[in-house]
C-alpha positions as CSV (number, residue, x, y, z in Angstrom):
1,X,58.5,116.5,-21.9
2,X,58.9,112.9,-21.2
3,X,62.8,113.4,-20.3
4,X,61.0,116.2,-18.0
5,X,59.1,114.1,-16.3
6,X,61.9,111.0,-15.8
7,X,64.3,113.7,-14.5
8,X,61.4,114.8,-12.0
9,X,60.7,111.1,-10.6
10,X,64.4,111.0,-10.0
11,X,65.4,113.8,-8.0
12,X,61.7,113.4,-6.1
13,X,63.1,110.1,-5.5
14,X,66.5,111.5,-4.3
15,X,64.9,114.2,-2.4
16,X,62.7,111.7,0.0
17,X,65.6,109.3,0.5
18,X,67.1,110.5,3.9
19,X,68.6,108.7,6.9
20,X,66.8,108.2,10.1
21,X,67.1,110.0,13.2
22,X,68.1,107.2,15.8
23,X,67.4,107.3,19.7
24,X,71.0,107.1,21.5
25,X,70.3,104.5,25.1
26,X,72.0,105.9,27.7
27,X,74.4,103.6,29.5
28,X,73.6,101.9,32.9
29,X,76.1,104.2,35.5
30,X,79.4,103.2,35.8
31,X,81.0,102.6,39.3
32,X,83.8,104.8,39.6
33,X,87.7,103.3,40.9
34,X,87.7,105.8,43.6
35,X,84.7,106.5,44.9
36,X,84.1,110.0,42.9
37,X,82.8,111.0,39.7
38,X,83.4,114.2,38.2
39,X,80.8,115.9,36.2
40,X,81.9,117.8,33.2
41,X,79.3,120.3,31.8
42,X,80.1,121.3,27.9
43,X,78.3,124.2,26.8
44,X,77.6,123.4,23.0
45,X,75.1,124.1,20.4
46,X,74.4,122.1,17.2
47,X,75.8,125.4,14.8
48,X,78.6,125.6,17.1
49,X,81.7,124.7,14.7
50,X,84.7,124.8,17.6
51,X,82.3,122.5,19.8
52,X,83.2,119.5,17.5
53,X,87.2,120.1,18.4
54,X,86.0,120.7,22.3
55,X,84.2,117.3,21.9
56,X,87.5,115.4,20.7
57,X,89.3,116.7,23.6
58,X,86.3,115.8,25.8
59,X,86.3,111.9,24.8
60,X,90.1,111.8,25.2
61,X,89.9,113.1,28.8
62,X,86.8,110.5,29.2
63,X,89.2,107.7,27.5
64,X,92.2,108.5,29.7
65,X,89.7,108.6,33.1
66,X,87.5,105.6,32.5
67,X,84.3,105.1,34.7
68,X,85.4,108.5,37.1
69,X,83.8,111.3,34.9
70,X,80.3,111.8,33.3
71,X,79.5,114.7,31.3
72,X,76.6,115.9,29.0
73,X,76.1,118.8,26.9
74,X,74.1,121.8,27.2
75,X,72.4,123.6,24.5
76,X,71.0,127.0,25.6
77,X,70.1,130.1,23.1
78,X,73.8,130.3,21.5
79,X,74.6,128.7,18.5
80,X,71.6,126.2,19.2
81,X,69.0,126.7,16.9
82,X,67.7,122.7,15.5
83,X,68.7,122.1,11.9
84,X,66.3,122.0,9.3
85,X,64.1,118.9,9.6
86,X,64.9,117.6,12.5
87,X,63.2,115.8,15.0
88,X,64.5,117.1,18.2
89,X,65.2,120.3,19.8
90,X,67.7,120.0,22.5
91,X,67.9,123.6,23.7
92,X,67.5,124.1,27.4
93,X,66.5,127.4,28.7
94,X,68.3,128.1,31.9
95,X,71.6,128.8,30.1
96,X,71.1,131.8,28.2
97,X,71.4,134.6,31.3
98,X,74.7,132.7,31.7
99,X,75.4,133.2,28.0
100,X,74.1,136.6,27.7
101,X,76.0,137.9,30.8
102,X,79.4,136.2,30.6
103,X,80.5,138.4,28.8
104,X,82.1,135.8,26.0
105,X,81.9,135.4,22.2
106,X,80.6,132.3,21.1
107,X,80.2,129.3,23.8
């Protein structure tokens, strides 16, 4: 019983050891070369897995273009369902008619 209980304390210990969620500041606006920004919209979700390659090629276009694009992601119905214990819910819901009529597969 006692090697019951010491195994217990431990992974009760484990289990209530998580990381933090952590507020992300948004930048001051950058002031473009030109005179234009372009504003790229990603359709994502926080299940979607091919969002994570679409967001590498994202920040390469944003590291090649500095200060003349801003773009943000949207999370409608699709794929966007909040993992377990978290704080924040990011879906949006003007998206889904767009998602439910587009007639795609996936975002």
């Amino acid at each position: 019983m006692n090697q019951f209980i010491k195994i217990s304390v431990l992974f009760s210990f484990l289990f209530l050891m998580a990381c933090e969620e952590q507020c992300i500041k948004i930048p001051e606006a950058p002031t473009p070369p030109g005179g234009r920004i372009m504003l790229l919209e990603d359709y994502t979700g926080v299940n979607c897995v091919p969002c994570f390659g679409a967001n590498i090629l994202i920040e390469s276009v944003l590291d090649a273009n500095p200060n003349s694009i801003v773009t943000f992601g949207i999370h409608g119905d699709l794929q966007s369902e909040p993992v377990s214990g978290s704080t924040f819910d990011f879906r949006y819901p003007d998206p889904f008619e767009w998602e439910t009529n587009a007639n795609i597969i996936g975002k």
